[in-house]
C-alpha positions in Angstrom: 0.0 0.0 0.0 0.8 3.3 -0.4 -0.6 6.5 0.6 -0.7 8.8 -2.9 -1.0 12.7 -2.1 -0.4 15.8 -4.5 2.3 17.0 -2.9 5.1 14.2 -3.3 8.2 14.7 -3.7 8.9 11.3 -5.5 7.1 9.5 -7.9 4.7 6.2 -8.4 5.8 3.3 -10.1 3.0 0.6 -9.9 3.5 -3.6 -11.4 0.6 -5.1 -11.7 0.7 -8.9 -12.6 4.3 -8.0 -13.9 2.9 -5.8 -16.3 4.6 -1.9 -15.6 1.0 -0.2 -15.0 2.3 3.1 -13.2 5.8 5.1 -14.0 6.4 7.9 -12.9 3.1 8.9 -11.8 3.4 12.5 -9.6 -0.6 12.9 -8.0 -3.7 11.1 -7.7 -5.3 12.1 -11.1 -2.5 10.5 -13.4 -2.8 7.9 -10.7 -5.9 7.1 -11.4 -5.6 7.4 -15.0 -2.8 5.0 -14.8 -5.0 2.3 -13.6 -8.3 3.0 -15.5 -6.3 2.6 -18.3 -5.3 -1.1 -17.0 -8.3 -2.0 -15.1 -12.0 -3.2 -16.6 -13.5 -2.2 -13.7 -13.0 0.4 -10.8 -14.2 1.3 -7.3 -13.6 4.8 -5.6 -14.2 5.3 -2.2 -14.2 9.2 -0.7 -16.3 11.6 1.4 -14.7 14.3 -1.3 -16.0 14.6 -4.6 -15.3 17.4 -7.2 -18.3 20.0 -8.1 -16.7 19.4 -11.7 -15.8 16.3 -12.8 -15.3 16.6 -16.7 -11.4 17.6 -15.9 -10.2 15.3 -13.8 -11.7 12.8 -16.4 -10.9 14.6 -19.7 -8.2 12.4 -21.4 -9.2 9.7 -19.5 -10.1 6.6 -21.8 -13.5 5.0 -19.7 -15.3 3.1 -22.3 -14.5 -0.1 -21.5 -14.3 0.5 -17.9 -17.3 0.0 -15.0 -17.3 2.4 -12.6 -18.9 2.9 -9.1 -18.6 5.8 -6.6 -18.9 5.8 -3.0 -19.3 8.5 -0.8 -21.2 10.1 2.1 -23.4 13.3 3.0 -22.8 14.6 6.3 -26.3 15.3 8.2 -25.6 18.9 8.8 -23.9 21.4 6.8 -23.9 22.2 3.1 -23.3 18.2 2.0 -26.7 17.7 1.2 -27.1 20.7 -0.9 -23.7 20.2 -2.8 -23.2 16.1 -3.0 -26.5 15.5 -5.7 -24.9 18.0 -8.1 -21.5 16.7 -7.4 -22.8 12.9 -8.2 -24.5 14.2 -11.0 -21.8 16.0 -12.5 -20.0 12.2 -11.8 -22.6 10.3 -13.8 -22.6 12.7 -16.4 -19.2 12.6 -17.0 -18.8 8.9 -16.8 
């Protein structure tokens, strides 16, 4: 395991099934894009979500790739106002 953060001063190399899935990967975005790119399917897991999605996902190649979000709404605060357009903006860009 190891804990991926857009501040690193080193960068990812990732083998998956001794295929080189990851070099030199430098933040979460071309992590994730490393591994869509390898994976048929994918599971993210965060109480964060982007109000825009369509960037982090631009030149990111998803058609033959299932993906699920999971996430949570707090039950106070501005959550329950902001996570539906966020999960939208999600669905829409997947």
């Amino acid at each position: 395991m190891q804990i991926i953060n857009n501040k690193m001063e080193h960068q990812v190399k990732l083998e998956v099934d001794g295929k080189l899935v990851l070099d030199n990967a430098r933040n979460h975005r071309e992590v994730v894009h490393g591994l869509l790119a390898y994976a048929d399917e994918a599971l993210f897991v965060s109480p964060f979500l982007y109000d825009d999605f369509g960037p982090f996902f631009s030149d990111a190649d998803l058609n033959a790739t299932a993906i699920e979000l999971v996430s949570t709404c707090a039950p106070r605060g501005d959550d329950q106002f902001r996570k539906p357009l966020q999960l939208r903006s999600f669905g829409s860009t997947i």
